[in-house]
Structures are given as C-alpha cells and as structure tokens.
C-alpha positions in Angstrom: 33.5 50.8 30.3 31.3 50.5 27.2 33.1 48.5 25.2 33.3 46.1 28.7 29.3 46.3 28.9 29.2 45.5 24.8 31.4 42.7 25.3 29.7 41.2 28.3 26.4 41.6 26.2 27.8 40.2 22.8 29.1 37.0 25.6 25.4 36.5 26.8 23.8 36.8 24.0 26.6 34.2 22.1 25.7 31.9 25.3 22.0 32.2 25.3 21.9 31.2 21.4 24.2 28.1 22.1 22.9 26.8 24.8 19.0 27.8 24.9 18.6 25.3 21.6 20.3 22.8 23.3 18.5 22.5 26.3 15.2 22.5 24.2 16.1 19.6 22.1 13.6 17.1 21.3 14.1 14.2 22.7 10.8 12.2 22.5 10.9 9.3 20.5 8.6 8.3 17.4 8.8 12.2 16.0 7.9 13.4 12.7 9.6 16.3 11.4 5.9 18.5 9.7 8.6 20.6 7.5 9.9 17.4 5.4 7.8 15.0 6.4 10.4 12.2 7.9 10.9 10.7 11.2 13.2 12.3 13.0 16.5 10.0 14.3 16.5 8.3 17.2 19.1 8.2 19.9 21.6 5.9 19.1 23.2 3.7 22.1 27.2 5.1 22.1 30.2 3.1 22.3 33.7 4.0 23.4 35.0 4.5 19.7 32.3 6.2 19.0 31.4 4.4 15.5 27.7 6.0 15.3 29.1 9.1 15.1 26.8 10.2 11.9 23.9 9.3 13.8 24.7 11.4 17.1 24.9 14.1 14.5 21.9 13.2 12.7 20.6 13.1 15.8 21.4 16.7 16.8 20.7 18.3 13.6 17.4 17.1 13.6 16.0 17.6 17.1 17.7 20.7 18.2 15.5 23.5 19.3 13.9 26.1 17.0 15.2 23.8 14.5 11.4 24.1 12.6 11.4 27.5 13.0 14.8 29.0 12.0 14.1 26.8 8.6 10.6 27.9 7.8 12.0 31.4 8.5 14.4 30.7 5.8 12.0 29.2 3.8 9.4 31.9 4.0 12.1 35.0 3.6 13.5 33.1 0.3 10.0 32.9 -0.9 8.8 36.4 -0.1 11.9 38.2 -1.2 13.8 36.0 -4.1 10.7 33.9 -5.0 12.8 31.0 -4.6 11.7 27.3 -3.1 14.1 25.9 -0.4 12.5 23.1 0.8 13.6 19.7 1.3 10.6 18.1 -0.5 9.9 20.8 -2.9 10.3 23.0 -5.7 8.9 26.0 -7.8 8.0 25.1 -11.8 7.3 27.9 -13.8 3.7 29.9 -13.6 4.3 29.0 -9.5 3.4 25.3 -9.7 5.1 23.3 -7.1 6.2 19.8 -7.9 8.1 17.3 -5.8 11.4 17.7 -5.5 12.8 13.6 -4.9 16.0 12.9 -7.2 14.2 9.8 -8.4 11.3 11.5 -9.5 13.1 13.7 -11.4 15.3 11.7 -12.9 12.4 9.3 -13.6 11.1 13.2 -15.6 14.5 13.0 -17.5 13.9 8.9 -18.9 17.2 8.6 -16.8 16.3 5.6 -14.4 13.8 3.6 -16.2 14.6 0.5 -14.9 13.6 -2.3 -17.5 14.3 -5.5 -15.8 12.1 -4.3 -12.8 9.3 -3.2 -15.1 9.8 -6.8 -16.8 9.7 -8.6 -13.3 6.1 -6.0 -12.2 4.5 -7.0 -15.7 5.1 -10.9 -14.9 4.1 -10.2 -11.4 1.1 -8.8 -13.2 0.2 -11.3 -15.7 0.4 -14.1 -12.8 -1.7 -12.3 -10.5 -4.9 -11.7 -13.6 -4.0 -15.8 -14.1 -3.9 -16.3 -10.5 -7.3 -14.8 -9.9 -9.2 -15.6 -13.5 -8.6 -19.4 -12.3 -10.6 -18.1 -9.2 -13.2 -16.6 -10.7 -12.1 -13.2 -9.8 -11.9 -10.4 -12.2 -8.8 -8.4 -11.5 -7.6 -4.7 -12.9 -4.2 -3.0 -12.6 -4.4 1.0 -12.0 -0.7 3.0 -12.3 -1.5 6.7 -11.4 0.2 9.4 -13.6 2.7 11.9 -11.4 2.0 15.7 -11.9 5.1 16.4 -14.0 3.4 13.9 -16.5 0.5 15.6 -16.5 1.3 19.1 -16.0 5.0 18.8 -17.6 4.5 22.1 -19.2 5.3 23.8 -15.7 8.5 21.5 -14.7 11.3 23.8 -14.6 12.9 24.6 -17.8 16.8 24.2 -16.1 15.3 20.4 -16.0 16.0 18.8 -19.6 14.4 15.7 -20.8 16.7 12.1 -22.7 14.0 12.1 -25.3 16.2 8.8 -26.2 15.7 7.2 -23.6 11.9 5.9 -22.9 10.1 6.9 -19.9 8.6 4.5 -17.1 4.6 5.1 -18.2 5.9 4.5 -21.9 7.8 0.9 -21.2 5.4 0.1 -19.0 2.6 0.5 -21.1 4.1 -1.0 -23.8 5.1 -4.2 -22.4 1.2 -4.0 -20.8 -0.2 -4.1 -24.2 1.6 -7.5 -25.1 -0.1 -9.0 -22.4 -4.1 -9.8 -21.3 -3.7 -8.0 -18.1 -6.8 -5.6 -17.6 -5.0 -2.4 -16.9 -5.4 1.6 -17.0 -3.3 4.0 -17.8 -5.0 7.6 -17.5 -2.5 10.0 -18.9 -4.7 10.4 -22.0 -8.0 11.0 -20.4 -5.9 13.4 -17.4 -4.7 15.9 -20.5 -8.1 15.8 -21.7 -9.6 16.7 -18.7 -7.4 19.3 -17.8 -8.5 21.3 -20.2 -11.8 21.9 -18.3 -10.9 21.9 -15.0 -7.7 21.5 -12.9 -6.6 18.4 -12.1 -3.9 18.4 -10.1 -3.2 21.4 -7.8 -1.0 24.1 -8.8 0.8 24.2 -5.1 -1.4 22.5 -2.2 -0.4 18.4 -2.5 1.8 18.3 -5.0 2.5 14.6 -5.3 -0.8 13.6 -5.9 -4.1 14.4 -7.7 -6.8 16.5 -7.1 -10.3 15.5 -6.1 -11.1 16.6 -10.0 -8.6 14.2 -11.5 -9.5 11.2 -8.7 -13.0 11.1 -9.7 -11.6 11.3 -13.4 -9.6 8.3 -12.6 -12.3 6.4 -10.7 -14.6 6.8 -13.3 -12.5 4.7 -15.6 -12.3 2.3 -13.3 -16.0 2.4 -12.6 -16.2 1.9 -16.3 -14.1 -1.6 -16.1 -16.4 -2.7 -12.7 -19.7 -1.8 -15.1 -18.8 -4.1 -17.8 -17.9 -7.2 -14.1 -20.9 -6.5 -12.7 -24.6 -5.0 -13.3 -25.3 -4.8 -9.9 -23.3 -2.0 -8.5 -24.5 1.4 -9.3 -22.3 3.9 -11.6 -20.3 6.2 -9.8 -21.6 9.5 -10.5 -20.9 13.1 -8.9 -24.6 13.5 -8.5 -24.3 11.5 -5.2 -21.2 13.9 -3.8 -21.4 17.4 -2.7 -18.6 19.3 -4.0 -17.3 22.2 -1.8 -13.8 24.2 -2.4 -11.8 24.4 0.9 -9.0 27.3 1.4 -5.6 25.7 2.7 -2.9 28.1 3.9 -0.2 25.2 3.7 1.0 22.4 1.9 -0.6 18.9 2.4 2.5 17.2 4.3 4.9 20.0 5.1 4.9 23.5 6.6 5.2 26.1 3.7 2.9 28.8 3.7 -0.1 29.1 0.1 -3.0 30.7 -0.6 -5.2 28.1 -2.6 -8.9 26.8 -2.6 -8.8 22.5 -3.2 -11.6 20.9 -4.2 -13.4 18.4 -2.3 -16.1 16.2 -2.7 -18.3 14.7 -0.2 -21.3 11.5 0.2 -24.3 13.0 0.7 -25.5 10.0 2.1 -23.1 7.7 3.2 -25.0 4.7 4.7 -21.5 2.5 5.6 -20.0 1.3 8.6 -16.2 1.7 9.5 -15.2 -1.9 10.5 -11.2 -1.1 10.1 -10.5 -2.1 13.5 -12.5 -5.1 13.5 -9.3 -6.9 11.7 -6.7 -4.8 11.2 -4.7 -5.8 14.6 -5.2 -10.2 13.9 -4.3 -9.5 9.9 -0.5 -10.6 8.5 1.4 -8.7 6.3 3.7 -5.8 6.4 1.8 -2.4 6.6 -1.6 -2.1 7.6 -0.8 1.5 6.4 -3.7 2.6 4.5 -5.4 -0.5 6.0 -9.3 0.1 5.7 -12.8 -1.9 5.8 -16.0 -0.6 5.4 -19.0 -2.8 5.7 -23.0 -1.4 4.4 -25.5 -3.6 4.8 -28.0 -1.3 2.8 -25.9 -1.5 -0.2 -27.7 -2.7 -3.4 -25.3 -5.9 -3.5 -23.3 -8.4 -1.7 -20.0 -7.7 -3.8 -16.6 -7.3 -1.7 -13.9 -5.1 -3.3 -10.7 -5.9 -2.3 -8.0 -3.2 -3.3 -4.3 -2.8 -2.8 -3.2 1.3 -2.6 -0.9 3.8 -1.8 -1.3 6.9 -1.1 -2.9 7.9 -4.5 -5.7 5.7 -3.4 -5.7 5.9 0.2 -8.3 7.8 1.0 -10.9 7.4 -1.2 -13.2 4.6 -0.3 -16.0 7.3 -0.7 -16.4 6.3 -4.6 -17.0 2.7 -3.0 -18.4 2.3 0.2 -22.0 2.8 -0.7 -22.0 0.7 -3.8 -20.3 -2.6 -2.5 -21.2 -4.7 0.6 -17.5 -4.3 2.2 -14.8 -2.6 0.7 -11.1 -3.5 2.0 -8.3 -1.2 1.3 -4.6 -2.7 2.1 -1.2 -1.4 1.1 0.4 -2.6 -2.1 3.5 -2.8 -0.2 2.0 -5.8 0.8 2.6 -7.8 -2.3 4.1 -10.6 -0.7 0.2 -11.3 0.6 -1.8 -10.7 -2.1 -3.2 -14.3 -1.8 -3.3 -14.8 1.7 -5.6 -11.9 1.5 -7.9 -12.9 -1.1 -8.1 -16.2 0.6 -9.7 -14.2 4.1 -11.7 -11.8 2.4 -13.6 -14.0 -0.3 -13.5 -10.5 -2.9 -15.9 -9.9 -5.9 -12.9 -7.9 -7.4 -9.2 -7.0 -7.5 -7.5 -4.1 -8.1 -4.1 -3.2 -8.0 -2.9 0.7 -8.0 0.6 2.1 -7.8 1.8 6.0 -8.3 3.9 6.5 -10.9 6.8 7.7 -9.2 6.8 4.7 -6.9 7.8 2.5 -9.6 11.0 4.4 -10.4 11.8 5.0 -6.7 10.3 2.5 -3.6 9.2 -0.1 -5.6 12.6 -1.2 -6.8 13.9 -1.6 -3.7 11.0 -2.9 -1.3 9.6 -5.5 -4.1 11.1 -8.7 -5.4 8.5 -9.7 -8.8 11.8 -11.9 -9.8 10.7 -15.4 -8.5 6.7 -14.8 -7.4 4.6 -17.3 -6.2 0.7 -18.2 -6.1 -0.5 -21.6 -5.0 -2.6 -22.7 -7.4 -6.2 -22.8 -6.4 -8.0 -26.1 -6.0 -10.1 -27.6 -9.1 -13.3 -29.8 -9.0 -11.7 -32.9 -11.0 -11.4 -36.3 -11.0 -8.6 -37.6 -9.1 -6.7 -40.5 -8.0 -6.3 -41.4 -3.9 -2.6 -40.6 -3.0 -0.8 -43.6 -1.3 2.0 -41.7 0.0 2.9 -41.4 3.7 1.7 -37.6 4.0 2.1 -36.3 7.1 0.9 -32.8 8.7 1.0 -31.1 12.4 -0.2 -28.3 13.4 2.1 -26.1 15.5 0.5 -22.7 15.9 -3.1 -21.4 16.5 -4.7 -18.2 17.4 -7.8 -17.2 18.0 -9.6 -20.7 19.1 -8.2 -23.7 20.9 -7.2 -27.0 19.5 -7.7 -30.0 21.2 -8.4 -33.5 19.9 -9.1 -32.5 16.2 -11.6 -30.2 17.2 -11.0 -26.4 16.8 -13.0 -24.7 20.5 -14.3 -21.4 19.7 -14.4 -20.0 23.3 -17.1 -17.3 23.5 -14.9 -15.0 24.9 -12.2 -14.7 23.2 -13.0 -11.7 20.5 -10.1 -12.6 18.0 -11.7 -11.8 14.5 -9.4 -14.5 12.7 -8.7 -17.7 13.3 -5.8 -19.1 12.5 -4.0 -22.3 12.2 -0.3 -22.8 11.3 1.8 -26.4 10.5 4.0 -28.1 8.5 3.6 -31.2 6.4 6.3 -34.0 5.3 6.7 -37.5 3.8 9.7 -39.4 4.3 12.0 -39.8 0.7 9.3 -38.3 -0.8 9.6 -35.1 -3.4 7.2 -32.2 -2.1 8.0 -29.6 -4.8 4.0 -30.8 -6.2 2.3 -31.0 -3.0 -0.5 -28.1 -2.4 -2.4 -28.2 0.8 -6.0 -27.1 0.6 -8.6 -25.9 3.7 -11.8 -27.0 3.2 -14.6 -25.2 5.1 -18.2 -25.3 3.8 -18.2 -24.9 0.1 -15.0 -22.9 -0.1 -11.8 -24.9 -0.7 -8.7 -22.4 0.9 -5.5 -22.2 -0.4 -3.2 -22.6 2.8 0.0 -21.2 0.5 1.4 -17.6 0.0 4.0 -16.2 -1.5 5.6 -15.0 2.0 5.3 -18.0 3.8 6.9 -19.8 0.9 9.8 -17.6 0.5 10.3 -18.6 4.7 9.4 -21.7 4.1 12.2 -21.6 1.7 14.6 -20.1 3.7 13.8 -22.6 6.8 13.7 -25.8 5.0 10.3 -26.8 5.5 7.1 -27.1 4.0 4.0 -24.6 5.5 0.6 -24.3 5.4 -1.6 -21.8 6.7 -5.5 -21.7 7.6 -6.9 -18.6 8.1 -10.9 -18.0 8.5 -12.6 -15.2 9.5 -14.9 -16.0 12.6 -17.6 -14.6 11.2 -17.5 -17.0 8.6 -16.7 -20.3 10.9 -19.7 -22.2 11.8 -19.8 -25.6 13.4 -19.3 -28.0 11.6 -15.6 -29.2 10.0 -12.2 -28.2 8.6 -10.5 -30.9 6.1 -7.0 -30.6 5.3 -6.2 -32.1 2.2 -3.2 -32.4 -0.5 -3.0 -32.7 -3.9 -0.1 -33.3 -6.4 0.2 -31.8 -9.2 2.0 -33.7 -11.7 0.4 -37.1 -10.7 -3.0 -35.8 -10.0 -3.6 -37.7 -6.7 -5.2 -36.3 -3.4 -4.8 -37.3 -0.2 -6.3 -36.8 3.0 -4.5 -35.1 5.7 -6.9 -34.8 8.7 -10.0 -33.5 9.3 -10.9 -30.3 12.1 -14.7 -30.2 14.1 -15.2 -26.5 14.6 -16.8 -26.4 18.3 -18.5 -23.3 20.0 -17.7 -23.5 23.6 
C-alpha cells in the first residue's frame, strides 16, 4: 500500500512538472528575454512536413514556463557555491570583473578576426564622409569607443590567450587613420591614464560599456576638438553636473544578481526641451533606435549638433543639450543616410561614434563601405545653360499637397517634414553626371543619398528626393535644378510656389 501511495505521488508530481510549464508558456508576441537580453521566437506558421521544426523548438525552449527562473536559479547556485559565471552574455575575469561573453568579442581580444578589407572599406567610408562635409562647410570628427577588455585587459581571464602576431582592430584601425586627414579619437591612451585615478569602466554592473567616469573622459576629448570648431559653445565641465553613486543589485541588461555602487552624473540645470517625437515618426532611415532631439532656446548659441551613436553614446545628450541650440542623436546603423540627414537638419557639426566591438562583430555584416556614395553638394560657379531635354516628375509627396506647381501647406495637417519624391530622364542621353539640387531660400539641397541611389540602382531609374522641415518652409519657392558634372552645364528643371492654405 505504500509503495502504491509513493508511486501514485512520484506520478503526480512527474505530471505536475510536465505539464504546469507547458500550460504557462508565453505566448505573447514582441517578448524580450531580461536574462540574455534577446527577443524571444515567434510562432512560426506549421506546414505538413514540418520544415520549421528548429523554430517550434526554439520556440519552446524559450517561452516555456519558469523558464527565467529555473536558469537564474542555476545561475545564482553556480555563483554562490562554485563562484562560477553561467550566463549567456557573461563571464567572470579574474579579481570578479565581468566582461562580455560574445565569441566575436573575444576573438576580436585574441587579434583572431580583424578583418582588414572591412576596416579598409570603414576608413574610405571615413575619409569620404570628412570630404563630403569639409566641401559643406561642416567640420566632422570620428569617435571609436574602447571595449573594457582593452581597457581593463589585465582582468580578462587568463584561460583566454592573446595572437600577439596578429594586430588587433584598434591597432589597424588606428593605423590606417593616421595615413589619412580624417579628424578622429581614439581614447585608449587617455582611458589607461585615467584609470589610474578613478574607475572607469565598472567591475561587474554594465559590462559592455563605460562608466559615467570614463564617458565624461571621453567627451572631454571631444569637447576638446568642438573648442578649437567653435568659440561659442561653452566647455564641458563637471562643475555643471552633480555626481551621485547609485547602488544596483543587478546587471544593466540581464538578471544576475551584484552588489555595486555606479556613478552618475546629473545637469544641475538642464534648460532643454525634448523635441524627439516632433520627427522621429516622418524621418527615413533604418533605426530610429537611439533616435533623439533636444531643442534649448536659452542656449548661448545657435549651433546644431548632429551625431550618429550606438549604444556607447546613446544616452548622453546631457554633455550637450545645454550648450548647443538642438542636438540630434541618430543610429550609426543608419549609414546609408548620413546625407539625407545632414541635408534636413542643417548641423553645425558631425560626429561619428562606433564601440569597438561593433566593428569586429555587427558592423561587418549590417554595413557595405565597399561602393559608398555622397552627391556632391552644389557650388556657387560660373556655369553654362544645359540644352539637353531634361525631364523630371514628381511622383510622391507627404506632408503638403501638390497641385499646379504649387506645394499647399494645409494648416491642419501636423506632418513635421515635407517631402517630395520623383524621377528625372532625358531620352539617349548619359545621366551618370547629372545631380539634382533643391533650392529653397539660401540653401541649395542635395536631393541624392546613398540609399536612394543604391535603389535607384537596383530599379533602373534615376531619384531625387526633397525633404524640408516645415518649420523651415516659408512661402515663397522651390527650384529644382540639374547640373552636370563633367560639362559644367545647369539646367532648369521646374520651379515649386510653397502656399499656406
């Protein structure tokens, strides 16, 4: 009879572990997994021979219930009784540092997947952008921000060994920098200095990034380049921050259990204006991760700083928001833009950041620096009038109404960009020269960016694209014009009234 009750008892208990997880499974889409940090699969539709079989699985193993908690129970007992790291994301150093655990950034540790021709490709993509912009006036700097095992390499595990034949990303990269004129930084140097004072990079909490000591470190350096652009903006100083150490009993993007105080510093007076949302839903591209605009009217300039982050930079417009006009933040993932982007925001200044262990891993794979393109902008000169049968339509526009060569601005519609989209074409006529230019008040526009030419490209066609801010549009008119380059002739392709309505 006991052995019966045992039995029956082993039975439930088999049946309650089996099926309670399954019948608390997940199943809402758009989920992030707060142990690893990932999106958790979606259910995939099923066919008869069942060929997403991997995914059903994937499915499963991530979305089954008590899944978080039967691994940070794992996680936690490991730590407490072995002092061993088993974490997806993660790892122990030496002296308990935690570093990032990715097989590219490791490797990228080891000098095993420094990937020349990429770096060659970035560096051109580089040198073309500084061009791009010097011919605009624009001063432009490039930022690449140092991983923690550079920094703090003296902690990376020991069982890790290092190709000292082989160079590293930061060394290549830095070397093929310094054959070019491309304003960059490159704050290893000044990061081992600092360190010596004060920690720069946390020993556990956020261990893929900096520290608020080693970001104002770093943004110093850039203030330093700005200072010697512009002798309006004020010097960024931590006399204008409070500083205040903040005790975290977890890890910045996934659920293991510390004991640290972070530092963090603070405005004490910070006299801008969020305007993210005023754009961010009208504006191209393909992130507005990271996307941000600040706007202060009480700022001791009217300088707009445009700059392209990830997540190194992502959250610290505080070093700029009270010392620029507007300050736009948009993600270096979209590269493809860059121009279309300078062309809507009019900037002062242009920087360009990346993290150091995005070149040897994302970058490679999400970028192509091999065949780049910028429309060259337009140049007061002396020109000839084009005789060639230049035509232009335009298909698409948003955000006003077109009608008769003039551009309606209907009072209420709210869009904050208006755009214009066409095509242009000339019978038995090479194009390959031809540039379209917007202009609108003083500014001439380059209509041309490296994403609509690559699907430009790919369709066959040629593209232009007009794209104002409505804050900037008054009445008045829009000329579309074209210029060759290798005769030096313009042409006039039609010419827009902007009307209020």
């Amino acid at each position: 009879m006991k052995n019966k009750i045992l039995n029956i008892l082993y039975c439930v208990i088999f049946m309650t572990v089996v099926i309670v997880p399954a019948l608390l499974t997940n199943t809402k889409t758009n989920q992030i997994s707060m142990i690893d940090n990932k999106a958790l699969t979606e259910w995939p539709e099923i066919d008869w021979k069942l060929t997403n079989r991997e995914q059903v699985e994937n499915y499963v193993d991530d979305r089954i219930g008590f899944r978080e908690l039967v691994i940070n129970s794992y996680i936690e007992l490991n730590d407490e009784l072995f002092s061993v790291m088993v974490h997806p994301l993660f790892m122990y150093g030496k002296d308990g540092h935690i570093f990032y655990k990715d097989p590219d950034y490791i490797a990228a540790y080891q000098h095993l997947n420094t990937n020349t021709q990429m770096l060659d490709s970035f560096v051109v993509f580089l040198t073309q952008t500084q061009d791009y912009l010097t011919q605009k006036g624009i001063p432009f700097l490039y930022f690449a921000c140092p991983d923690k095992k550079t920094i703090y390499s003296e902690y990376f595990p020991d069982t890790i060994n290092v190709n000292e034949q082989n160079i590293s990303v930061t060394d290549y990269l830095k070397e093929r920098l310094a054959d070019t004129d491309v304003n960059y930084i490159m704050p290893i140097d000044e990061l081992l200095t600092a360190k010596q004072d004060r920690t720069v990079y946390n020993k556990k909490y956020d261990a893929t990034h900096w520290n608020e000591f080693g970001a104002m470190t770093a943004h110093k350096l850039i203030d330093g380049q700005i200072q010697t652009w512009f002798d309006d903006v004020p010097v960024l100083t931590e006399d204008n921050y409070d500083l205040e150490f903040i005790q975290v009993d977890s890890l910045d993007i996934a659920k293991f259990p510390i004991d640290e105080q972070v530092p963090v510093y603070s405005l004490k007076q910070d006299t801008s204006g969020d305007a993210t949302e005023y754009l961010i839903s009208y504006l191209d591209g393909y992130t507005n991760t990271f996307y941000s605009h600040y706007m202060n009217e009480t700022a001791p300039n009217n300088r707009i700083l445009l700059v392209f982050v990830d997540s190194y930079f992502g959250s610290y417009q505080k070093y700029y928001n009270n010392r620029f006009k507007e300050v736009y933040f948009v993600h270096r993932q979209n590269y493809d833009y860059l121009q279309y982007y300078v062309n809507l925001f009019f900037p002062d200044a242009v920087i360009f950041e990346t993290a150091e262990r995005s070149i040897s891993s994302e970058m490679p794979l999400l970028a192509d620096f091999t065949n780049y393109i910028y429309e060259p902008p337009y140049t007061e000169e002396e020109r000839s009038t084009g005789t060639k049968a230049l035509k232009s339509s335009i298909y698409e526009v948003n955000g006003a109404r077109l009608e008769d060569q003039k551009l309606y601005l209907p009072q209420n519609d709210t869009s904050a960009i208006v755009s214009m989209k066409g095509i242009y074409s000339c019978k038995d006529a090479d194009l390959s020269g031809i540039h379209i230019y917007a202009h609108a008040g003083e500014k001439y526009l380059e209509t041309d960016y490296c994403k609509q030419e690559r699907d430009a490209k790919e369709a066959g066609d040629h593209r232009f694209s007009v794209n104002i801010q409505r804050r900037y549009l008054a009445e008045g008119t829009i000329e579309l014009i074209a210029v060759d380059e290798t005769t030096n002739e313009e042409y006039h392709l039609q010419t827009i009234e902007v009307v209020y309505e």
